[in-house]
C-alpha positions as CSV (number, residue, x, y, z in Angstrom):
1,X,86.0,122.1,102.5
2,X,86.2,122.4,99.2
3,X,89.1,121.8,96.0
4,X,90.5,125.0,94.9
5,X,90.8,125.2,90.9
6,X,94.1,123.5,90.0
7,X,92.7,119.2,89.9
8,X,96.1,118.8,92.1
9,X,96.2,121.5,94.6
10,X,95.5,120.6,98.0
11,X,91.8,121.6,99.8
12,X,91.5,123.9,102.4
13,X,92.5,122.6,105.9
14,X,90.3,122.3,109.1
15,X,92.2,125.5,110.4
16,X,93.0,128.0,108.9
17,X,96.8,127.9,109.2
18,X,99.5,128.4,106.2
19,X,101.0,124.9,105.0
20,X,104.6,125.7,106.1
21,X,103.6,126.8,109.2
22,X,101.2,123.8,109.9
23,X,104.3,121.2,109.0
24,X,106.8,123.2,111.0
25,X,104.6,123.2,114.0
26,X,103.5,119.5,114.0
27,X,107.2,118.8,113.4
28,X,107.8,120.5,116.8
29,X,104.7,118.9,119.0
30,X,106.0,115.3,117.8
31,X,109.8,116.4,118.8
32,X,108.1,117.6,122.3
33,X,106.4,114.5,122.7
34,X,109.5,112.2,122.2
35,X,111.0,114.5,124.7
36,X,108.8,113.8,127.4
37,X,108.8,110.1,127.5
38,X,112.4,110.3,128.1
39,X,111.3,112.0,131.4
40,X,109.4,110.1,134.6
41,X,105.5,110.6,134.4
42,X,104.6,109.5,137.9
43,X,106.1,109.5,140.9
44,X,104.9,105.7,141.9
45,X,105.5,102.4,140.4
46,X,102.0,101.2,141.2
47,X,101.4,102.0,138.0
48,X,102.0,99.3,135.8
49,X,105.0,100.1,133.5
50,X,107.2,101.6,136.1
51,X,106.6,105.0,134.4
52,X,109.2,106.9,137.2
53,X,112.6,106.5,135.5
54,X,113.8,109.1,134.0
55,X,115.4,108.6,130.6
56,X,114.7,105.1,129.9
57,X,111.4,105.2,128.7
58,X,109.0,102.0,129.4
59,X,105.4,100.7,129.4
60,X,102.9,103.6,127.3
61,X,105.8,105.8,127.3
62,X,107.3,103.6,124.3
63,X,103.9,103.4,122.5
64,X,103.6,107.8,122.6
65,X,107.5,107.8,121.4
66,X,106.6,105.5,118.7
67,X,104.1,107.7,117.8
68,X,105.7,111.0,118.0
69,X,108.4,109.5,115.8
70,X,106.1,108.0,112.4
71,X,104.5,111.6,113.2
72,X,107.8,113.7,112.4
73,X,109.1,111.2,110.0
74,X,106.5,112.0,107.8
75,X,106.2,115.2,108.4
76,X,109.4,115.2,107.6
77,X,108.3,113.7,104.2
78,X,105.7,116.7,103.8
79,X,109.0,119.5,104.1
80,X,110.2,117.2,101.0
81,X,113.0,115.6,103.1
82,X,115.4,113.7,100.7
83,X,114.8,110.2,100.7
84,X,111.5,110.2,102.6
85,X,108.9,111.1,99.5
86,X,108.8,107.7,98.6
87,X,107.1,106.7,102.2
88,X,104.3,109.0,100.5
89,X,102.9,108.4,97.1
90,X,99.6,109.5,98.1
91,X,100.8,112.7,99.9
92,X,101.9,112.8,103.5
93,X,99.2,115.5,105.0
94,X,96.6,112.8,106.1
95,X,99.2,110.7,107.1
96,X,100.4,112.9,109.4
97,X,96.8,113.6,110.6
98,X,96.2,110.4,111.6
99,X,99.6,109.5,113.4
100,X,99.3,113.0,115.0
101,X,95.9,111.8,116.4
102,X,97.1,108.3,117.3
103,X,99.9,109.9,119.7
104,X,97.7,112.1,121.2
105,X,95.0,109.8,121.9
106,X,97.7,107.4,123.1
107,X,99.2,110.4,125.4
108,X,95.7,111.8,126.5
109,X,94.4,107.8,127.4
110,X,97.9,107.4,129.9
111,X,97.5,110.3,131.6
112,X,93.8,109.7,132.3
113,X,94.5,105.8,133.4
114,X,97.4,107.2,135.5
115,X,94.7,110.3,136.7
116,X,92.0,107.3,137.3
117,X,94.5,105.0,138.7
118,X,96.2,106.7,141.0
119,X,95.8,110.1,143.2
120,X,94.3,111.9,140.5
121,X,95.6,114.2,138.0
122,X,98.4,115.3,141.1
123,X,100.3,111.7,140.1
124,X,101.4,112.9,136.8
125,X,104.6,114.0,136.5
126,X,105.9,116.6,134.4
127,X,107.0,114.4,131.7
128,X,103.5,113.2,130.7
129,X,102.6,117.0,130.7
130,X,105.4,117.6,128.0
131,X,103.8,114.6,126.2
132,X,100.6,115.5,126.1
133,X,100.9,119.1,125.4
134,X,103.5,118.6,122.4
135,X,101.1,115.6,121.6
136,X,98.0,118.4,121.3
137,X,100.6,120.8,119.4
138,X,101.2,117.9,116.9
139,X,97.2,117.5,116.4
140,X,96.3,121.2,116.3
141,X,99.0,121.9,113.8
142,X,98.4,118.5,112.0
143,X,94.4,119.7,111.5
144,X,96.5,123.2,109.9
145,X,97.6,120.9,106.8
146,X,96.2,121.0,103.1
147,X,94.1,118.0,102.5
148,X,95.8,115.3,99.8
149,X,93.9,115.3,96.6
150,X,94.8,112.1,94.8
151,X,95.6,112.4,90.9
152,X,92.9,112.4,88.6
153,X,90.6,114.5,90.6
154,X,87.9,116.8,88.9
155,X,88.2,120.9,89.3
156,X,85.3,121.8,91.2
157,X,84.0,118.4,93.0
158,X,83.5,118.5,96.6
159,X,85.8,116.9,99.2
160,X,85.7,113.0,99.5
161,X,83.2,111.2,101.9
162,X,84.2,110.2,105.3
163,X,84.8,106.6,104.4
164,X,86.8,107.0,101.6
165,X,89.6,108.3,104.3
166,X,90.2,104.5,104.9
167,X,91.1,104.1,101.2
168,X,94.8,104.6,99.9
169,X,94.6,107.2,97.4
170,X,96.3,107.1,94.1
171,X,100.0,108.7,93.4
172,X,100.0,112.3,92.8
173,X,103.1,111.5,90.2
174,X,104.8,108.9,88.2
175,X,106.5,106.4,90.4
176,X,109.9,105.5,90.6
177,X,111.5,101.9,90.8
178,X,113.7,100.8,92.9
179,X,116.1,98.2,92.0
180,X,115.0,94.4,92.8
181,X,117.2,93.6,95.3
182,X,116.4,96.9,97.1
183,X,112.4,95.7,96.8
184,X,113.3,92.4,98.2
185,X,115.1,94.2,101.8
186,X,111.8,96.0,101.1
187,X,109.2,93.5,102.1
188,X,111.9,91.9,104.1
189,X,111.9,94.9,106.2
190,X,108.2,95.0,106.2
191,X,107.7,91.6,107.5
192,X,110.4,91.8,110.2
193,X,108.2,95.4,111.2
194,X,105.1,93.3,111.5
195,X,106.2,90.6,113.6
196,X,107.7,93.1,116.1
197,X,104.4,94.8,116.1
198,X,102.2,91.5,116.6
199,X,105.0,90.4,119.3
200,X,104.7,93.3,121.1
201,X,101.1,93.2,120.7
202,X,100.5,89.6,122.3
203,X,103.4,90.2,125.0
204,X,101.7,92.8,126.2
205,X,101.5,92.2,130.2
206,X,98.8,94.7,131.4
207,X,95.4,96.0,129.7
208,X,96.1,99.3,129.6
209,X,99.4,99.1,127.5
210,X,97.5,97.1,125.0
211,X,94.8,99.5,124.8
212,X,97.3,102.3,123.8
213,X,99.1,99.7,121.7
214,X,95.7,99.5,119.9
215,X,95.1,103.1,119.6
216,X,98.1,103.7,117.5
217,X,98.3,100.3,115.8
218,X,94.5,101.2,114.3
219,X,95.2,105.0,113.7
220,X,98.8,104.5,112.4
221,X,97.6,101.9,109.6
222,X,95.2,104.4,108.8
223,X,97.5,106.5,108.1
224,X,100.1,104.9,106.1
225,X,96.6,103.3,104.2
226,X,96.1,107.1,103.4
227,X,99.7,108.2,102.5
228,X,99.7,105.2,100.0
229,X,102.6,103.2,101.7
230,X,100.2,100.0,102.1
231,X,99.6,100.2,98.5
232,X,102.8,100.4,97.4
233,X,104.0,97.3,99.2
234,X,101.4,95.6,98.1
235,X,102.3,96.4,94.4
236,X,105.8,95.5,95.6
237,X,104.4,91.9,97.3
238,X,103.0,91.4,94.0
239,X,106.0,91.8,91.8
240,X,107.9,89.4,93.9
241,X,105.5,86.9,95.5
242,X,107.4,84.0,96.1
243,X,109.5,86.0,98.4
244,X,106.8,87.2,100.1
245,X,105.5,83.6,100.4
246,X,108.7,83.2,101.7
247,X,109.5,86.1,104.0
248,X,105.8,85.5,105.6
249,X,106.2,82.5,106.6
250,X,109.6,82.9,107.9
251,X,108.3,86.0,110.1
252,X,105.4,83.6,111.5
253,X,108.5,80.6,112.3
254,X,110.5,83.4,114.3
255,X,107.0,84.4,116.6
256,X,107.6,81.2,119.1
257,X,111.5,81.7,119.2
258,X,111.0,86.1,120.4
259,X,108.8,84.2,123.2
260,X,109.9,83.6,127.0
261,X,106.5,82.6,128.2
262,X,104.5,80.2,127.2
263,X,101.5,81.5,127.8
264,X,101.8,83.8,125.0
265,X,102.8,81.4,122.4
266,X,99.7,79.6,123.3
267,X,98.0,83.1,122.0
268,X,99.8,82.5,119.0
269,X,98.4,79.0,118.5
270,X,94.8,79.7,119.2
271,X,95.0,82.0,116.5
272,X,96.6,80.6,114.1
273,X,93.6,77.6,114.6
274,X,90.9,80.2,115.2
275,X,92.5,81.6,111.1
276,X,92.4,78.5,109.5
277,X,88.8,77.2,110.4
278,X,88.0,80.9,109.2
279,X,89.9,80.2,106.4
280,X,87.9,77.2,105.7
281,X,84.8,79.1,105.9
282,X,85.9,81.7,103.8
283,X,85.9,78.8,100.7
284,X,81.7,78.6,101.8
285,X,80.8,82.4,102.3
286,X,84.1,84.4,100.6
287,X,84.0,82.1,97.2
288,X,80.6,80.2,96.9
289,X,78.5,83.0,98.9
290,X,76.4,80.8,101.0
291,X,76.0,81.8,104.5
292,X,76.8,79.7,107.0
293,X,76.2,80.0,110.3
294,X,76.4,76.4,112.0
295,X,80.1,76.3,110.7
296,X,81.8,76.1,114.0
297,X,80.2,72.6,114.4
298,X,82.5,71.0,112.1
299,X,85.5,72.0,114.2
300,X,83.3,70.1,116.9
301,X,83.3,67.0,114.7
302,X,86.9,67.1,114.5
303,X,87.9,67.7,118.0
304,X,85.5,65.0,118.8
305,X,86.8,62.7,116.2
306,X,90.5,63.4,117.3
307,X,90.0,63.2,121.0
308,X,87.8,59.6,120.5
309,X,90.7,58.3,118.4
310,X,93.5,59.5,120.5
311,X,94.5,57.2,123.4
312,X,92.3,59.3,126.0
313,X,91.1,57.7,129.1
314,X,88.2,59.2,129.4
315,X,87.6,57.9,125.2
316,X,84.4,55.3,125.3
317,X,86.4,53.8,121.6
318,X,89.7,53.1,123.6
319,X,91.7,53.0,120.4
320,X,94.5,55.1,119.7
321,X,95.4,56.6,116.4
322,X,99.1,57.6,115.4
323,X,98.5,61.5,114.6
324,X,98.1,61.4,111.1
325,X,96.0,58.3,111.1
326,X,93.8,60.6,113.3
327,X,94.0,63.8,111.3
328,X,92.5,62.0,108.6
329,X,89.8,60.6,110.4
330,X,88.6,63.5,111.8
331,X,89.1,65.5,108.4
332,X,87.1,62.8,107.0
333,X,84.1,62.6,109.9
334,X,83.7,66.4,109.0
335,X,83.4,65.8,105.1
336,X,81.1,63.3,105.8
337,X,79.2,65.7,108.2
338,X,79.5,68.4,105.4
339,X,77.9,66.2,103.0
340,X,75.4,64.5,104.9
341,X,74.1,68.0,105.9
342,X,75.1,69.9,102.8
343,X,72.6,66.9,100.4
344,X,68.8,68.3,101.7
345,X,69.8,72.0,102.7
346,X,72.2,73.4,100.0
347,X,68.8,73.7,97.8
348,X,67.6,76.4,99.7
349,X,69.4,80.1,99.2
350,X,69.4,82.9,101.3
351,X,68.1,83.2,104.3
352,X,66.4,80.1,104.9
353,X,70.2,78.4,103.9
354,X,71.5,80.5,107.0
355,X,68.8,79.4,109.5
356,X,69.1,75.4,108.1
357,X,73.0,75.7,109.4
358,X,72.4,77.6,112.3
359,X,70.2,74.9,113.3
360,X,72.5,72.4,112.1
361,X,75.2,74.1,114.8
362,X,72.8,73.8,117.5
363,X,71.8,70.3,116.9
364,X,75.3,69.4,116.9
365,X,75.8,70.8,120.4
366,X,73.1,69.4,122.0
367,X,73.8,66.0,120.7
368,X,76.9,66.1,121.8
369,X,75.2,67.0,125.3
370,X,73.3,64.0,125.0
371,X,75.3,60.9,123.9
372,X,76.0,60.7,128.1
373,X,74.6,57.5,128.2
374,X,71.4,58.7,130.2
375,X,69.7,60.5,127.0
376,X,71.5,58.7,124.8
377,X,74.4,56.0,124.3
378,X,77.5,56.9,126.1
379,X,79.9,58.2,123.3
380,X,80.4,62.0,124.3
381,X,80.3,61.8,128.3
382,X,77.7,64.6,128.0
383,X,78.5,68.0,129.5
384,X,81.9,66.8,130.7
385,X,83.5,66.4,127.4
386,X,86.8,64.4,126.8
387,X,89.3,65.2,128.6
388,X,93.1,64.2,129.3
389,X,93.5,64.0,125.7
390,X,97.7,63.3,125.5
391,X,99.7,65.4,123.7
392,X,101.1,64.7,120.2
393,X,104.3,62.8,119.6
394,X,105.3,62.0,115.6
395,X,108.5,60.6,114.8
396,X,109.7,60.4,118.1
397,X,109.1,64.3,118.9
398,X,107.1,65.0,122.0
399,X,105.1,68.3,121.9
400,X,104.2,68.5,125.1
401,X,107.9,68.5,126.5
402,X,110.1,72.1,126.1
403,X,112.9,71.3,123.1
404,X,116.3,73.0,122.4
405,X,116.4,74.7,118.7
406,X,119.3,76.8,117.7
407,X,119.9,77.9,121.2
408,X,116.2,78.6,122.1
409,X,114.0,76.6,124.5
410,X,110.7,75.8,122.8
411,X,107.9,75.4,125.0
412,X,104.6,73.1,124.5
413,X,102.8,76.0,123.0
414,X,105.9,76.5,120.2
415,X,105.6,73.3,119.2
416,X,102.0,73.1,118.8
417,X,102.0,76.7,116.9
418,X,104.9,75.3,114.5
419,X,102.4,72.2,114.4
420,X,99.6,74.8,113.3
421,X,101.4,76.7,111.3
422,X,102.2,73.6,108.9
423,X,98.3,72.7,109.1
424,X,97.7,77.1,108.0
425,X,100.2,76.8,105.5
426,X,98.6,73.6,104.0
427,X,94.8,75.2,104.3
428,X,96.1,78.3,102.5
429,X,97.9,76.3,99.7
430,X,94.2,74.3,99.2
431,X,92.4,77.8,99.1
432,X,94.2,79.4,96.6
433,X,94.5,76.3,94.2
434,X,90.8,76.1,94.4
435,X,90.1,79.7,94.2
436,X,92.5,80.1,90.8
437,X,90.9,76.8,89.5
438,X,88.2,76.3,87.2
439,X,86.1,75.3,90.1
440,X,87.0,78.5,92.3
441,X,85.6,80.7,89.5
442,X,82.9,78.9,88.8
443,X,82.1,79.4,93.0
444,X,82.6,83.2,92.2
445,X,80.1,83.1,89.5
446,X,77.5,81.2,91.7
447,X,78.0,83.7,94.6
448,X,77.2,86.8,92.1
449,X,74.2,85.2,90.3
450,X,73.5,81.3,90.6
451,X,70.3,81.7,88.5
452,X,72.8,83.5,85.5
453,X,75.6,80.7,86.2
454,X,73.1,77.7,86.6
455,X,72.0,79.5,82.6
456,X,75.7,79.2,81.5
457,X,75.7,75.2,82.3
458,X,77.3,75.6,85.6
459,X,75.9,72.5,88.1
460,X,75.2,75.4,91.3
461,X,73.9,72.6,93.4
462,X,77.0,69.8,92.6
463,X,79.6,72.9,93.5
464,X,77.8,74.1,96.4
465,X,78.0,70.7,97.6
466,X,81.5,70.6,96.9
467,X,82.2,74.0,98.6
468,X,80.5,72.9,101.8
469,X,82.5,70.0,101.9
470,X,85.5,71.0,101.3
471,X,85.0,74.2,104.1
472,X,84.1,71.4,106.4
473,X,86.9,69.4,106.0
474,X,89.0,72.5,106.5
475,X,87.7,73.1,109.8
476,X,88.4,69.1,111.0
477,X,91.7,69.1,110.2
478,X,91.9,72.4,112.4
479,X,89.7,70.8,115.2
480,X,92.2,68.1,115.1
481,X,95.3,70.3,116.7
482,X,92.8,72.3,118.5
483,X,91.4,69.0,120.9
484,X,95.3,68.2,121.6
485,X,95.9,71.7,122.3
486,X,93.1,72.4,124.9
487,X,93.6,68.8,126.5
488,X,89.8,68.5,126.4
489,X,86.4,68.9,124.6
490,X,83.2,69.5,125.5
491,X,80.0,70.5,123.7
492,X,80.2,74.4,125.3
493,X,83.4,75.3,123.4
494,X,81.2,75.0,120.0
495,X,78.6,77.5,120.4
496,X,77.0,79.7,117.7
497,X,77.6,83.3,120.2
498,X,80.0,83.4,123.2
499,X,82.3,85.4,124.8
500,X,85.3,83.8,123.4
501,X,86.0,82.3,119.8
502,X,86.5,80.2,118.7
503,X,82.6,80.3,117.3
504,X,80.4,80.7,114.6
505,X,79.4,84.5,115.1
506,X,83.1,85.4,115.4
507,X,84.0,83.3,112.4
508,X,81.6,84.7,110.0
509,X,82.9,88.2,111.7
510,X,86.3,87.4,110.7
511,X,86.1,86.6,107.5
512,X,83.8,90.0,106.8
513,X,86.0,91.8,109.1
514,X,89.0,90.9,106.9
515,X,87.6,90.5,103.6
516,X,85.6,88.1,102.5
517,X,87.0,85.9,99.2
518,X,90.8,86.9,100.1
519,X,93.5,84.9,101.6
520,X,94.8,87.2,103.9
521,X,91.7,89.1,105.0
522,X,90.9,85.7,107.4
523,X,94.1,85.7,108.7
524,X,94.3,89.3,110.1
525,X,90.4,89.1,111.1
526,X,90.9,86.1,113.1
527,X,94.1,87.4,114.8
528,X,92.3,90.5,115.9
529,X,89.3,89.3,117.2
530,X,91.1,86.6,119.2
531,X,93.4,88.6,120.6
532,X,91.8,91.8,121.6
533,X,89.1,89.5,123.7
534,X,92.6,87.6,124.8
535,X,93.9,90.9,126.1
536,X,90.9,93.4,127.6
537,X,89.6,91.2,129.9
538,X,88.1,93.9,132.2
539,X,85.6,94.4,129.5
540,X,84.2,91.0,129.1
541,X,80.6,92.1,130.3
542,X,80.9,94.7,127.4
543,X,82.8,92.7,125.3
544,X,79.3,91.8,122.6
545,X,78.0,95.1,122.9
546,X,81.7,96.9,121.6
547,X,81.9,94.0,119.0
548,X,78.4,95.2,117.7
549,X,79.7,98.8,117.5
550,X,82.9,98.0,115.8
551,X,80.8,96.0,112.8
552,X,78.4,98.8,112.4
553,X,81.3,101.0,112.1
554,X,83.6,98.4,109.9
555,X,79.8,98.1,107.6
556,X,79.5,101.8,107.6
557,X,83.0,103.1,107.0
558,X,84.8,100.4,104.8
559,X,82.3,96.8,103.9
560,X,84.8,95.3,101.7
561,X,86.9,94.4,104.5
562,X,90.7,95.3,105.9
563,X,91.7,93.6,102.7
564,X,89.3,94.0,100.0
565,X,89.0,91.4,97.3
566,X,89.3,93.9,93.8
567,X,85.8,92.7,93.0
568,X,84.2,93.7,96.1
569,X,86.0,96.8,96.4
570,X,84.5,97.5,92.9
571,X,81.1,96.9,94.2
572,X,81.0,98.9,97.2
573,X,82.8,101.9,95.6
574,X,81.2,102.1,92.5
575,X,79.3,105.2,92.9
576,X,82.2,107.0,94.3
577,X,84.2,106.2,91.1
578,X,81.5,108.0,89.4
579,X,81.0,110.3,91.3
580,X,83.9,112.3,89.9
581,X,82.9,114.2,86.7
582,X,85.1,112.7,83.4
583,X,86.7,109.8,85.8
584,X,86.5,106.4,84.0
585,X,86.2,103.1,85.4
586,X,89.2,100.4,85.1
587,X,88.8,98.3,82.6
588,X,88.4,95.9,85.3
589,X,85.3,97.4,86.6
590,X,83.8,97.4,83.4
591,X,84.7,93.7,82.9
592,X,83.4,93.3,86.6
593,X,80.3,94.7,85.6
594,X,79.3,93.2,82.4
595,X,80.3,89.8,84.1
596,X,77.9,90.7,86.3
597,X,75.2,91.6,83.9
């Protein structure tokens, strides 16, 4: 596959079909597809989803009509629809590609869970054949289209590597602005799209609708990464960022209110916790670069602190705290932790820094283990933990009773997630100060070089010292919530590897997983790798072994994360920027670089 002559025409396609005819027909398998889910694909209800009614579709039917619509919308865009170009600023062709493949893989993974599920492939109805055959049509024809050559693209050089296909390519013209209040309903729209598409995600009743949910969700963002659209709201998130500030945190208020069971808002609380103590540790590993792997112990210290200091019965203080007298003691336990510990280790770099806190995490476990009042004095109960911690009440307001609002009944887990979102909103706030700040840069600098920062007069030891407390702090006002939350703590919940996060291994996964040094990288990490464990509980046995494959594959395919921080995007992608013969760096990248010299 290689670029023909002209730096903007498109490369040859995976088959060898003519560009009209390629659109035309993909247009026609998505139409197909939507067709069919209007019709039953089983003739049972055992499956779950109730997949028998005939035009009302339900269950996977709704996730394959999504899909076949995004597909023949932007095709739609590729026949130069009116209106629809700007959904494609980096070209619509690999857009299409990849929604084409997401309904087809959505389609083909029904019909072999029905297959599996029931009586074989004799269950399926002929709906799910119209699916999955105008699904394939879609795919086949989609493989027909050009490839997208972004701007700026050198006559002659060979087609791009398989990971830049998770990169948004740059416009193939000048853009067009919209009007300011039209960019505004913009990201309003956006955000409202998002929380639908989370909500669906976490109300998702049965394992195999979230596993089709995930196919497309994962293969549909690829694609609008690759038509550009994700770019071009985040230019448009940057123009107007107060109301994105806004509208974000408006979308996350609404997620308790779409909720009849409680169940799922508690989803929604664990992960909002489960973000911030990543968030914390993003200030140690994204900012300062020191690797921490023992962090998940300081969201032990502040459960423990919170559940000593909270009126439990089971509490060998017997005090109890108002709430915000005992957030701050447990924020404050932790910063003591962090500095106590941080003092003799934060010397050491590397390596030997990441085995000092791993050790540090397991210490912290098994003392915890021991203060039972056998091996030790009787602080911790041992093995049994805390429990019966009561819930919150502040101000009169009792979390752990349902409440009217506006006409809807907020449950215990609403109240605790509003609770958390306050606590996220308030961690986020102290990250990006301290990443903007004079401090936060000097972090940066000590992360890329400490030996050329410590020679520019910067104290690496003092800042390091400051970052490790500050990350542990983060985490104890998180572990604070979390011990009301769970009603109890013992020393198993704060492990270094489980099966479950909150822990260390899943932390230091999120933040890579998202992007390390970026505010929103944590956020999405964490909500991902909390809830697809939350939701696929048949593969729990497997559950390490598929988290393994999906890093290799993240490390491989895209290392600066879901949401790159500029700097590390620079770094990673540095020899494909000069790869292309007479393409110049940014001036960015050059500042990058000789910052880095």
């Amino acid at each position: 596959m290689t670029d023909t002559t002209h730096p903007t025409a498109p490369t040859e396609a995976v088959l060898s079909l003519p560009a009209p005819a390629a659109r035309y027909g993909t247009l026609a398998g998505a139409v197909l597809a939507f067709a069919g889910t209007f019709l039953s694909w089983t003739y049972t209800d055992e499956f779950p989803g109730d997949l028998t009614v005939t035009g009302y579709p339900g269950g996977l039917q709704l996730v394959t009509l999504t899909g076949a619509l995004l597909t023949a919308l932007f095709t739609l865009s590729a026949l130069h629809t009116p209106g629809l170009r700007w959904l494609t600023p980096g070209g619509p062709h690999s857009a299409v590609r990849f929604l084409a493949l997401g309904t087809f893989a959505t389609t083909a993974y029904t019909v072999i869970a029905i297959a599996v599920k029931l009586d074989g492939l004799i269950a399926l109805d002929p709906g799910a054949w119209i699916s999955l055959a105008g699904s394939a049509l879609a795919l086949a024809a989609a493989l027909g289209l050009p490839h997208d050559v972004p701007a700026g693209t050198h006559p002659g050089t060979t087609d791009v590597p398989l990971r830049r296909a998770f990169q948004a390519p740059a416009p193939h013209r000048a853009e067009r602005t919209l009007p300011a209040w039209l960019e505004i309903l913009v990201i309003a729209v956006a955000f409202g799209i998002g929380l639908y598409v989370f909500t669906f995600g976490i109300d998702t009743e049965y394992s195999e609708l979230f596993v089709g949910y995930l196919l497309l969700v994962v293969l549909g963002t690829l694609g609008l990464a690759r038509a550009g659209l994700m770019r071009r709201l985040s230019e448009l998130t940057a123009r107007h960022r107060q109301i994105t500030l806004a509208a974000a945190f408006v979308a996350a208020i609404c997620f308790p209110f779409t909720q009849d069971n409680d169940t799922y808002a508690l989803i929604g609380t664990n992960i909002l916790i489960f973000a911030t103590v990543a968030l914390g540790l993003n200030v140690v590993v994204g900012l300062a670069g020191l690797l921490d792997l023992g962090y998940v112990a300081f969201l032990g210290v502040g459960a423990y602190t919170a559940a000593l200091v909270s009126g439990s019965p089971q509490s060998t203080i017997g005090v109890h705290f108002p709430f915000p007298l005992a957030v701050l003691t447990g924020a404050a336990v932790s910063l003591v932790f962090g500095v106590i510990i941080g003092a003799p280790t934060l010397r050491l770099r590397g390596d030997y820094l990441a085995i000092v806190t791993l050790g540090f995490g397991e210490i912290f476990r098994i003392t915890m283990n021991n203060l039972n009042g056998n091996s030790g004095p009787d602080v911790t109960n041992g093995s049994q933990g805390i429990p019966n911690i009561p819930d919150l009440e502040f101000f009169g307001f009792k979390f752990g009773l349902p409440h009217d609002v506006l006409g809807f009944t907020l449950g215990r887990s609403g109240n605790y997630y509003l609770l958390m979102l306050v606590f996220t909103a308030i961690v986020l706030l102290v990250f990006h100060r301290s990443g903007q700040s004079r401090i936060g840069r000097a972090w940066v600098a000590i992360r890329e070089d400490e030996t050329a920062a410590s020679a520019m007069g910067i104290n690496g030891f003092r800042l390091k010292l400051l970052a490790f407390a500050l990350g542990a702090t983060l985490a104890g006002l998180a572990g604070t919530v979390q011990a009301h939350v769970s009603y109890s703590v013992t020393p198993e919940q704060y492990k270094f590897a489980g099966s479950a996060p909150p822990n260390s291994a899943f932390l230091i996964a999120a933040v890579i997983l998202g992007g390390m040094g970026t505010i929103s990288g944590p956020l999405i990490g964490a909500a991902l790798l909390y809830l697809i464990p939350a939701k696929l509980q048949f593969m729990q046995d497997y559950q390490l072994l598929l988290f393994g494959f999906a890093l290799i594959l993240l490390m491989r395919l895209r290392p600066e994360g879901i949401v790159p921080d500029r700097r590390k995007q620079l770094e990673f992608h540095e020899n494909d920027q000069l790869a292309v013969p007479g393409q110049r760096l940014p001036e960015h990248a050059t500042g990058v670089t000789k910052a880095g010299a």
